[in-house]
MARTIMAR-94080 format. One line per field, with one value per atom (N, C-alpha, C): atom name; x, y, z; residue number from 1; residue in one letter. Coordinates in steps of 0.02 Angstrom, whole numbers. Layout:
% residues N
atom (CA	...)
x (X	...)
y (Y	...)
z (Z	...)
nr (NUM	...)
rest (A	...)
//
This chain:
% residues 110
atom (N	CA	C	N	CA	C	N	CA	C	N	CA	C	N	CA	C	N	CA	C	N	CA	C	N	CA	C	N	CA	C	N	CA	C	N	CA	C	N	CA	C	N	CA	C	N	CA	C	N	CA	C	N	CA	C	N	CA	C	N	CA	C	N	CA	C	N	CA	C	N	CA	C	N	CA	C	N	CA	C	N	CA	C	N	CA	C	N	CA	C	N	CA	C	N	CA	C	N	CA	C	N	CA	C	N	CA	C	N	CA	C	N	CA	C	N	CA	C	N	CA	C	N	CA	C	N	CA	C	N	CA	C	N	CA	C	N	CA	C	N	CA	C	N	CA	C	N	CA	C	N	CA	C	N	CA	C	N	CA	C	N	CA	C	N	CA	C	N	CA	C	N	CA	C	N	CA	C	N	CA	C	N	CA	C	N	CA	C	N	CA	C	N	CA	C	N	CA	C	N	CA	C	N	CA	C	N	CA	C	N	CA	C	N	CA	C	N	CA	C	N	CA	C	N	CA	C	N	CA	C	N	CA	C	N	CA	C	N	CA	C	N	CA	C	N	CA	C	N	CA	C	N	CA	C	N	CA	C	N	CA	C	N	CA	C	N	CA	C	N	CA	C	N	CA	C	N	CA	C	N	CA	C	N	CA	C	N	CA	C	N	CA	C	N	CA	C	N	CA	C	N	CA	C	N	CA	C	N	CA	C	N	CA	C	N	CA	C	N	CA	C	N	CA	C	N	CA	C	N	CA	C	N	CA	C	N	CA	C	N	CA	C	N	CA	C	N	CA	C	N	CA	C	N	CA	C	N	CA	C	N	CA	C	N	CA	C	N	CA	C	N	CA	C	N	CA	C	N	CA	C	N	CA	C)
x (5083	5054	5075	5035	5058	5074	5146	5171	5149	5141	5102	5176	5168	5211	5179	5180	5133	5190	5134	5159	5127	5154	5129	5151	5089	5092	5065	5101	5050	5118	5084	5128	5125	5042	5058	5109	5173	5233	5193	5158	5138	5102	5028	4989	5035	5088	5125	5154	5173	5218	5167	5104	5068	5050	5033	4985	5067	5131	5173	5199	5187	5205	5142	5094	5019	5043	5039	5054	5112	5189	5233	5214	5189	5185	5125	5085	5058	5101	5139	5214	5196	5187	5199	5260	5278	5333	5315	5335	5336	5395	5430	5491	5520	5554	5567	5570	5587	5587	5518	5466	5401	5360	5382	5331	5357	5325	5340	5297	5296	5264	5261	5300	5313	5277	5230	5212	5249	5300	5376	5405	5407	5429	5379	5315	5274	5252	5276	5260	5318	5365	5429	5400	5390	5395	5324	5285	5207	5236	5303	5311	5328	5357	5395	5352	5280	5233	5254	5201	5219	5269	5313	5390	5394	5389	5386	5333	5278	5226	5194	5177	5156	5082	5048	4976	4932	4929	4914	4968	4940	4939	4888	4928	4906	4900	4851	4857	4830	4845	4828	4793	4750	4721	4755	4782	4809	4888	4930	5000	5044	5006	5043	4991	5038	5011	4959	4906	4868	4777	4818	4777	4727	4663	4592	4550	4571	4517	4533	4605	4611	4639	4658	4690	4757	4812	4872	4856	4811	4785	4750	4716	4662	4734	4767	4822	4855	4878	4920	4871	4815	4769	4768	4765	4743	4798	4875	4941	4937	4912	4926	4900	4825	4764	4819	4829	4863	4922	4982	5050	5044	4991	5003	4923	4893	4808	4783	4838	4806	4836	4867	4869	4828	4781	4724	4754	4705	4727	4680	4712	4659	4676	4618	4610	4645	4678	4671	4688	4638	4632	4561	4564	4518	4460	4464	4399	4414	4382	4396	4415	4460	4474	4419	4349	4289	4308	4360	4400	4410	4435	4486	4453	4483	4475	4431	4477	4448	4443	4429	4421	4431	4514	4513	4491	4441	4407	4437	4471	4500	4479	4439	4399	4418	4441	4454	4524	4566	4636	4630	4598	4587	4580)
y (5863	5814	5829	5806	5836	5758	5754	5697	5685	5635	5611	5551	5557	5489	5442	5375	5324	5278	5250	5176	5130	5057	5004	4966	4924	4869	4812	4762	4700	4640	4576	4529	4497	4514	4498	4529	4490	4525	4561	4505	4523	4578	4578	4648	4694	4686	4778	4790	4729	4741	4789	4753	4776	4852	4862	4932	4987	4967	5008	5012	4965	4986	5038	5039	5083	5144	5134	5220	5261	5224	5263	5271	5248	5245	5326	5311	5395	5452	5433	5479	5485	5460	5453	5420	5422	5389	5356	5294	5236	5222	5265	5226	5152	5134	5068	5068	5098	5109	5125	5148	5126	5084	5020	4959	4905	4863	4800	4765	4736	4648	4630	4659	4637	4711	4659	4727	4753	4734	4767	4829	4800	4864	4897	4900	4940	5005	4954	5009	5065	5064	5091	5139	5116	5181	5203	5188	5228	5309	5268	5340	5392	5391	5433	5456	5463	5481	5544	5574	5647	5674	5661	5702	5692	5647	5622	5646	5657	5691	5641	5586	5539	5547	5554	5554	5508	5447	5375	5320	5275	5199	5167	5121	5071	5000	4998	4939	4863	4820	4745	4726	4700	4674	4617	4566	4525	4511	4513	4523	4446	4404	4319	4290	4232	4165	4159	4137	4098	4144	4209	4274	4292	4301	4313	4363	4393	4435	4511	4544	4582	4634	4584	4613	4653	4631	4690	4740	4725	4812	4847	4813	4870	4893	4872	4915	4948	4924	4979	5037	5011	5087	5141	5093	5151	5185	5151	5170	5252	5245	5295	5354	5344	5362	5426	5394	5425	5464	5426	5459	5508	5501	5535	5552	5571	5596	5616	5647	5685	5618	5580	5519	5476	5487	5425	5370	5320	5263	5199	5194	5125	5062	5028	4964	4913	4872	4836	4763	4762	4704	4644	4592	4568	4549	4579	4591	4660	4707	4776	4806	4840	4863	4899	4903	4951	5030	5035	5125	5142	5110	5149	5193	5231	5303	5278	5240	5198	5121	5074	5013	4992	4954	4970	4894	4904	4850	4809	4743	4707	4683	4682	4644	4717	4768	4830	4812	4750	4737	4678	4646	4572	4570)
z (4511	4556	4627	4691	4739	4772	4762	4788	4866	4910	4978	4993	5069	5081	5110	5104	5112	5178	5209	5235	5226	5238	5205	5265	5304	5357	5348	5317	5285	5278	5309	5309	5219	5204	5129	5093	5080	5030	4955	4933	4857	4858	4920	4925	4928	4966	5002	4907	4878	4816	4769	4761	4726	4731	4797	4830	4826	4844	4844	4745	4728	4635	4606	4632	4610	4655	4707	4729	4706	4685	4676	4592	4548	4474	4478	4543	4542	4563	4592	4571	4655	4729	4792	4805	4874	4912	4948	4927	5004	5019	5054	5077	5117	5099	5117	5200	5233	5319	5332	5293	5318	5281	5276	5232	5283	5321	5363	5369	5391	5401	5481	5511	5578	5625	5675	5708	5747	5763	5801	5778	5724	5684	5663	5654	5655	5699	5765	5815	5808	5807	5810	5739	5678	5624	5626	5673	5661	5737	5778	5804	5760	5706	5656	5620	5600	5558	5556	5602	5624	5612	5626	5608	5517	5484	5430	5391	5404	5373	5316	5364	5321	5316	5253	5221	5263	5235	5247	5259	5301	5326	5286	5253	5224	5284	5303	5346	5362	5361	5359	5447	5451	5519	5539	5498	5549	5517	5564	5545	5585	5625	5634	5605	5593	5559	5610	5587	5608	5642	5653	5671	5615	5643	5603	5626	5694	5721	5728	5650	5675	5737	5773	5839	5841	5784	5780	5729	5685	5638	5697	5731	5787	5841	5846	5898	5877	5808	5771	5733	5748	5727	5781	5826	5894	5906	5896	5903	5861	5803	5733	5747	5784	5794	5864	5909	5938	5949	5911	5880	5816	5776	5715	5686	5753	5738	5650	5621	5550	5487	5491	5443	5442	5383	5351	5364	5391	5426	5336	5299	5252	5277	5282	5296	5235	5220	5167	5198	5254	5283	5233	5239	5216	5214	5304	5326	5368	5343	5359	5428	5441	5500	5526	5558	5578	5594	5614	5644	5600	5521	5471	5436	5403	5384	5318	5297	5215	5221	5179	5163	5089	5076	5006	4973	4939	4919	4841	4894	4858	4762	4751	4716	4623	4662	4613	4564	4607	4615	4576	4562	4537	4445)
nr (1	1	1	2	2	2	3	3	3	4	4	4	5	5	5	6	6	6	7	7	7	8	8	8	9	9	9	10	10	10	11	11	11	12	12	12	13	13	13	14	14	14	15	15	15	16	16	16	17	17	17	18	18	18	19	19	19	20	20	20	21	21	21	22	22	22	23	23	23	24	24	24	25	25	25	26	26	26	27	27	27	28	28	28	29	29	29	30	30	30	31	31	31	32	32	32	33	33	33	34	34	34	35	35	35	36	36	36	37	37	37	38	38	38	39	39	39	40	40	40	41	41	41	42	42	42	43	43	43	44	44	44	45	45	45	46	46	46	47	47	47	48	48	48	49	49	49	50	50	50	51	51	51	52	52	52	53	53	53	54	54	54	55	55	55	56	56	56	57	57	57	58	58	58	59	59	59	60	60	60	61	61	61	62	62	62	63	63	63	64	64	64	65	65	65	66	66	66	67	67	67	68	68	68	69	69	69	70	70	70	71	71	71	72	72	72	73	73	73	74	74	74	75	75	75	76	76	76	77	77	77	78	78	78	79	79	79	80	80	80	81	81	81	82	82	82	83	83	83	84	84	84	85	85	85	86	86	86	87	87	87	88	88	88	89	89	89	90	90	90	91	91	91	92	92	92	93	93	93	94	94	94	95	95	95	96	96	96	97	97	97	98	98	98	99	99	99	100	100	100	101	101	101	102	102	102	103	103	103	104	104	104	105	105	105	106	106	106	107	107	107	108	108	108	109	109	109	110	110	110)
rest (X	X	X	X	X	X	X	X	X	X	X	X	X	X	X	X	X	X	X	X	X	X	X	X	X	X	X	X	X	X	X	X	X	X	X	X	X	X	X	X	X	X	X	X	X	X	X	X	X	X	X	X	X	X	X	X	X	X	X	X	X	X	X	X	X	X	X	X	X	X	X	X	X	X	X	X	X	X	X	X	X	X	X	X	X	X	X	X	X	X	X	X	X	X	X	X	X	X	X	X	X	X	X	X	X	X	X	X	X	X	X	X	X	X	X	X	X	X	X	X	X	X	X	X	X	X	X	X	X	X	X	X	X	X	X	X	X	X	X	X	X	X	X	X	X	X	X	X	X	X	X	X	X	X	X	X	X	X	X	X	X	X	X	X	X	X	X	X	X	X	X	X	X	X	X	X	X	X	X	X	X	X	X	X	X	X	X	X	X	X	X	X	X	X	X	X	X	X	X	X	X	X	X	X	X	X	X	X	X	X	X	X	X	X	X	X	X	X	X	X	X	X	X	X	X	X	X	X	X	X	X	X	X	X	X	X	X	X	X	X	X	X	X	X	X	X	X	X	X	X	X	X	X	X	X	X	X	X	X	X	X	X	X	X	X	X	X	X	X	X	X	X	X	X	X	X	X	X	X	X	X	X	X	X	X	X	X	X	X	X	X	X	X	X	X	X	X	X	X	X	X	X	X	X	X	X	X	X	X	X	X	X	X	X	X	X	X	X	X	X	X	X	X	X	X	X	X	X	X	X)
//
């Protein structure tokens, strides 16, 4: 198998639980220093891709309470897009990120 290293950006705890138990059971790495919730720390480990040689971003569109339009997945896309040009960017927002590479459609998960 050709093991990949993953990140995971999603305030949903249970999604990141779920999407990070399915990728490592395919025998990938999500290391724990790239899975967060906070776009603070997002910005900070989407600089490290590149050096890290991370595959894909797993990424969520809205990361505060109360946020619906997408606005910290679209910055932290453009962030990725720019720091780490060759890492597949997936949406696993609930209403799809429009830039992302993929769109992983919830309803496969249910």
């Amino acid at each position: 198998m050709n093991e990949r290293v993953f990140a995971i950006i999603d305030d949903n705890r249970s999604r990141s639980r779920l999407l990070r138990s399915d990728l490592e059971g395919r025998g990938h790495q999500v290391p724990d220093d790239l899975t967060t919730v906070s776009e603070e720390v997002a910005v900070r480990i989407i600089q490290s891709f590149r050096a890290r040689n991370v595959f894909a971003l797993l990424l969520d569109g809205n990361l505060q309470p109360g946020e619906v339009n997408n606005a910290a997945g679209n910055r932290l896309l453009e962030q990725t897009r720019t720091d780490s040009p060759k890492t597949y960017i997936i949406s696993v927002a609930d209403t799809p990120l429009a830039k992302a590479d993929y769109s992983l459609d919830w309803s496969t998960y249910s």
